[in-house]
C-alpha positions in Angstrom: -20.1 -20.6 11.6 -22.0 -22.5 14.2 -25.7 -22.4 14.4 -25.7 -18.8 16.4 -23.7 -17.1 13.8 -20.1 -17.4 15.8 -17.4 -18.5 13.6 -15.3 -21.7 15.4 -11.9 -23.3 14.5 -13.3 -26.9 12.8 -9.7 -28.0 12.5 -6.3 -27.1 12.4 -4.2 -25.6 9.3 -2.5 -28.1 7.3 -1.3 -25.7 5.2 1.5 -22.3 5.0 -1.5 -20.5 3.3 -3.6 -21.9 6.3 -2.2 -21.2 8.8 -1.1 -17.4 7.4 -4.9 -16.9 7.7 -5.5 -18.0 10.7 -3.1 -16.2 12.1 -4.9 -13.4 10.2 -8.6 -14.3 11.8 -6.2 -13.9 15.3 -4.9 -10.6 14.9 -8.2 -9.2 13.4 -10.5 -10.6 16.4 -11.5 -7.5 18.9 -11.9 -9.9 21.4 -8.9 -11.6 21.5 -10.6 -15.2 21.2 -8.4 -16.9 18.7 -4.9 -18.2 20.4 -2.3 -21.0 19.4 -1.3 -23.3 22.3 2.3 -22.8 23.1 2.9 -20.0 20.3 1.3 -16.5 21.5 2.8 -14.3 18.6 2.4 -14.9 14.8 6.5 -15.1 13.7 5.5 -11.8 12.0 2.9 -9.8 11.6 0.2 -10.7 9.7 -1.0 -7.3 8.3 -1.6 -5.4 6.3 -2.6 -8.0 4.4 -2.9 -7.4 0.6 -6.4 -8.0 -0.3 -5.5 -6.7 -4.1 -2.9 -5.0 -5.8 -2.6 -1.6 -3.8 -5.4 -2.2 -1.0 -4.8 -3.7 2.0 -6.8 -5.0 4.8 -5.3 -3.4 8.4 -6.9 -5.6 10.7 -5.9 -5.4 14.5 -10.3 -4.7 14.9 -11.1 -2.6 17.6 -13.7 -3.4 20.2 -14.2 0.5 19.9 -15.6 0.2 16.2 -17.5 -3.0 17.2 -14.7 -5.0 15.3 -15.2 -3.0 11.9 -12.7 -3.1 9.6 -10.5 -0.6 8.3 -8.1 -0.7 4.8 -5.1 0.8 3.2 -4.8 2.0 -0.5 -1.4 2.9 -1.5 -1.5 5.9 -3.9 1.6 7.8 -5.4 -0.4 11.0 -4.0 -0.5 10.0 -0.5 -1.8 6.8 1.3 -5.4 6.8 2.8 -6.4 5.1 5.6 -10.2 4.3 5.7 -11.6 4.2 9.0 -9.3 3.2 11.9 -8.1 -0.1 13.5 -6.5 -0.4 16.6 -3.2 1.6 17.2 -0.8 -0.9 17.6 3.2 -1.0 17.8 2.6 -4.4 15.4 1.1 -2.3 12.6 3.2 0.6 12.8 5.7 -1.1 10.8 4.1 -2.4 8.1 2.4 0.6 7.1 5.4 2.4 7.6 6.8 -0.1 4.8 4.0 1.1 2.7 4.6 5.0 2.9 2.7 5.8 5.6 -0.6 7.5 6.2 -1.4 11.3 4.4 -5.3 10.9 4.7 -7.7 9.3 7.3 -11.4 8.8 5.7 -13.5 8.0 8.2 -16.8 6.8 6.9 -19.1 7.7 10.2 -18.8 8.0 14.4 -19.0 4.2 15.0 -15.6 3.5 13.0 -13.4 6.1 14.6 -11.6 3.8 17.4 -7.9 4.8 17.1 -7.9 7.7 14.0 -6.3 10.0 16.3 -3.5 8.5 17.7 -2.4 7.1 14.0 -3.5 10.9 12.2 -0.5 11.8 15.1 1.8 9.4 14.2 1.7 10.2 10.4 0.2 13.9 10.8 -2.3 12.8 8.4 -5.5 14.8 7.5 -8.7 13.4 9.1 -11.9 13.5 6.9 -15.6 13.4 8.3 -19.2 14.4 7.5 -20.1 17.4 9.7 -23.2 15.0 11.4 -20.7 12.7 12.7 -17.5 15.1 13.6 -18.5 15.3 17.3 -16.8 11.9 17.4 -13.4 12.8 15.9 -12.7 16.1 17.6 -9.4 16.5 16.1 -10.6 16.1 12.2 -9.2 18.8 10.0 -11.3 18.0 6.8 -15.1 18.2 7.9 -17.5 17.7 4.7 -21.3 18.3 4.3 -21.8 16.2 1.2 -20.5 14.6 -1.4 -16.7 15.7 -1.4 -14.0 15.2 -3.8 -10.8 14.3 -1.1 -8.0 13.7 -4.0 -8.4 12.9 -7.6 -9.9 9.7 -7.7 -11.0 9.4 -4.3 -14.4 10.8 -3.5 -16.4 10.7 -0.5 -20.2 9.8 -1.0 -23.1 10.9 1.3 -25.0 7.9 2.3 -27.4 8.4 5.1 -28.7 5.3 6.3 -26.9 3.7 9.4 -26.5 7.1 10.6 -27.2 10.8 8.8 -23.8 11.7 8.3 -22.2 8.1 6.9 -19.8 8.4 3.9 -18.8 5.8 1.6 -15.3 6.3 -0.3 -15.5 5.6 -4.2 -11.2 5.3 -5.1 -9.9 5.0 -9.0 -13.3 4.3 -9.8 -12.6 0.8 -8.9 -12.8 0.5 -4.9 -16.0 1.1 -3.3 -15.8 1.3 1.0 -19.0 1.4 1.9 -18.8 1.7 5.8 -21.8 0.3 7.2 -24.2 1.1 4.1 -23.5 -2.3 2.1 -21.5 -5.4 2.1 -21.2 -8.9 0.4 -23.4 -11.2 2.2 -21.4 -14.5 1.6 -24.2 -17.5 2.8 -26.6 -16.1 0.2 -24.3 -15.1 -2.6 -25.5 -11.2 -3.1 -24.8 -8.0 -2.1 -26.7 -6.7 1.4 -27.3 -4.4 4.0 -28.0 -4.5 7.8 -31.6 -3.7 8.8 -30.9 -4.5 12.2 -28.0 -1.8 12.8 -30.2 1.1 10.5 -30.1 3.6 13.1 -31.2 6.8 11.2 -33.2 5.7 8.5 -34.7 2.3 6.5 -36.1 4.7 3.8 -32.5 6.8 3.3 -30.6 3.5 3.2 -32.5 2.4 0.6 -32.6 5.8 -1.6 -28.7 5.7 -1.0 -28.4 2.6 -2.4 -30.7 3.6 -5.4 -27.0 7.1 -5.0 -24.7 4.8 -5.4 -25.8 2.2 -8.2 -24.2 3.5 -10.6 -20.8 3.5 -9.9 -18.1 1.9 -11.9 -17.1 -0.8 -9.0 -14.9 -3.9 -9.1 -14.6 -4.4 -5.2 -16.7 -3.7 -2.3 -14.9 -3.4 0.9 -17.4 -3.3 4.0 -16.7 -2.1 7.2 -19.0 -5.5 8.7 -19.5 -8.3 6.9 -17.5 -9.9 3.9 -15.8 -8.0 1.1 -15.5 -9.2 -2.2 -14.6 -9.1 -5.8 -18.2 -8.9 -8.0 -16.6 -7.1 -11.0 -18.8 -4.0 -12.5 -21.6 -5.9 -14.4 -22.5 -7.7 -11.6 -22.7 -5.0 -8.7 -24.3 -3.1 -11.5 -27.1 -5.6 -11.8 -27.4 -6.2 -8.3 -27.3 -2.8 -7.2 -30.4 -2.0 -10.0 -33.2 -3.4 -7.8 -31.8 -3.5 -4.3 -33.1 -0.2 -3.2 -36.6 -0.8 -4.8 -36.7 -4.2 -2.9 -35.9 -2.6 0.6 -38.4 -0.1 0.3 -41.2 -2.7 -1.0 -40.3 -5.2 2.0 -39.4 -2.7 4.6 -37.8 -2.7 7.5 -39.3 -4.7 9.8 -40.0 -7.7 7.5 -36.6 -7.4 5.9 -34.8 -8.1 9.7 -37.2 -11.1 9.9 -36.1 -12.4 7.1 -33.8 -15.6 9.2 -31.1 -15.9 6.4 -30.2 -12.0 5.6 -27.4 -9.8 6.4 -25.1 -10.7 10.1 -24.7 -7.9 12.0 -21.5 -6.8 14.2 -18.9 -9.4 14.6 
C-alpha cells in the first residue's frame, strides 16, 4: 500500500505462484484497475480460488457491494454461497465444477450485488434477516434472529453496521462475518470498521461480546483481510474487544490513524 491506503503493483511476478495471484488481485478488483500489457485474459480463470480445504474465495468484486467479498463452502448437503460477487460467464464454470449453488446467505443489504441472477442460475434458496430483505426482493428464506440454515451452518444476528447484519458460523470452524469483523493485517489483530458503523457503535461492540465464544479457526471478512488465527487465539482476542470499543468509543476509535481500512 502507498501512503493513502491504495494498494500498487511494486514489481512484476517472477514467479508461477506470482503471477497466479496477481492475476487473482485482477479479477477481484471492482474497478477494473489491474491489467497486463499485451495479455487482457488470465489463460484461465483464476477463481474460485481455494482459500482452504472446502472454502473458496469467488472473487469477480462487485462495485455494487463496494468490492466486498463473497466465498464458497462445498458441503455434501448442498453448496452455500455467502454473499454475492458479480455474475459472470468466467465464474459460472468453476462453480459449476464444484456442485453448484443450493444456498445463498447473504449477511446484510450492502453485499447483495448479483444474488439474484446466480439464486436463478442454480435455483438456490436465498437467506436474509427480515431488516435487510427490502434489498433482496426475491429471498425465499427471511430470518429474524439467530437461525439455524443446515446443520452446521448457522446464521448469527449481529447488529452493528446495519440492524439486520448476519454473520454465518459453518462446521463450527468458518466464521463470515460480513462487515461485523475482520483481520486487520498492518497491526496483527482482529478489527472492526468504526468508520462504516451505520446503525450502531454500542451494538457492534455487544455483538462482538455475541460472538466470542465461538469455536473459530478462520475468519473470512466481507472487507478487509481474512485469515487463519486458530481458536485460542480468536478466543483471546475476541475476550476484550468488545469491552475496548465501548471504553474508547466511536469517535476516538476512527481517530485512531492506524486502525481498521475501510471499503476497498
Amino acid at each position: 500500500m502507498d501512503e493513502r491506503g491504495q494498494s500498487v503493483v511494486i514489481r512484476q511476478p517472477n514467479s508461477p505462484d506470482e503471477e497466479a495471484a496477481l492475476w487473482r488481485a485482477a479479477a477481484a478488483c471492482p474497478t477494473k484497475s489491474i491489467g497486463r500489457l499485451g495479455t487482457p485474459r488470465p489463460p484461465a480463470s483464476p477463481f474460485p480460488h481455494e482459500m482452504t480445504p472446502g472454502v473458496f474465495a469467488l472473487g469477480y468484486n462487485s462495485p455494487k457491494s463496494f468490492g466486498g467479498h463473497s466465498w464458497l463452502v462445498a458441503r455434501p448437503g448442498g453448496n452455500l454461497m455467502i454473499d454475492s460477487p458479480a455474475y459472470t460467464r468466467s465464474l459460472i464454470g468453476g462453480v459449476d465444477d464444484l456442485g453448484g449453488v443450493a444456498h445463498i446467505l447473504l449477511s446484510h443489504r450492502d453485499d447483495v450485488a448479483d444474488a439474484g441472477r446466480w439464486a436463478e442460475q442454480y435455483g438456490a434458496r436465498v437467506w436474509i434477516h427480515e431488516d435487510e430483505a427490502d434489498a433482496a426482493a426475491y429471498a425465499t428464506d427471511i430470518v429474524t434472529g439467530d437461525h439455524t440454515i443446515a446443520p452446521g451452518v448457522n446464521a448469527i444476528l449481529t447488529p452493528g453496521h446495519t440492524e439486520g447484519h448476519l454473520l454465518f458460523h459453518v462446521d463450527d470452524r468458518w466464521l463470515f462475518t460480513g462487515d461485523t469483523l475482520l483481520w486487520n493485517h498492518r497491526r496483527g489483530e482482529l478489527d472492526v470498521t468504526p468508520r462504516q458503523t451505520w446503525f450502531s457503535w454500542r451494538a457492534l461492540a455487544d455483538s462482538m461480546d455475541r460472538i466470542a465464544h465461538l469455536h473459530v479457526e478462520w475468519v473470512f471478512a466481507g472487507h478487509g483481510s481474512w485469515h487463519r488465527l486458530g481458536t485460542d487465539l480468536y478466543t483471546e482476542q475476541m475476550a476484550t474487544l468488545g469491552a475496548r470499543m465501548r471504553d474508547i468509543g466511536q469517535a476516538a476509535w476512527s481517530e485512531r490513524p492506524d486502525t481498521a481500512f475501510g471499503w476497498h
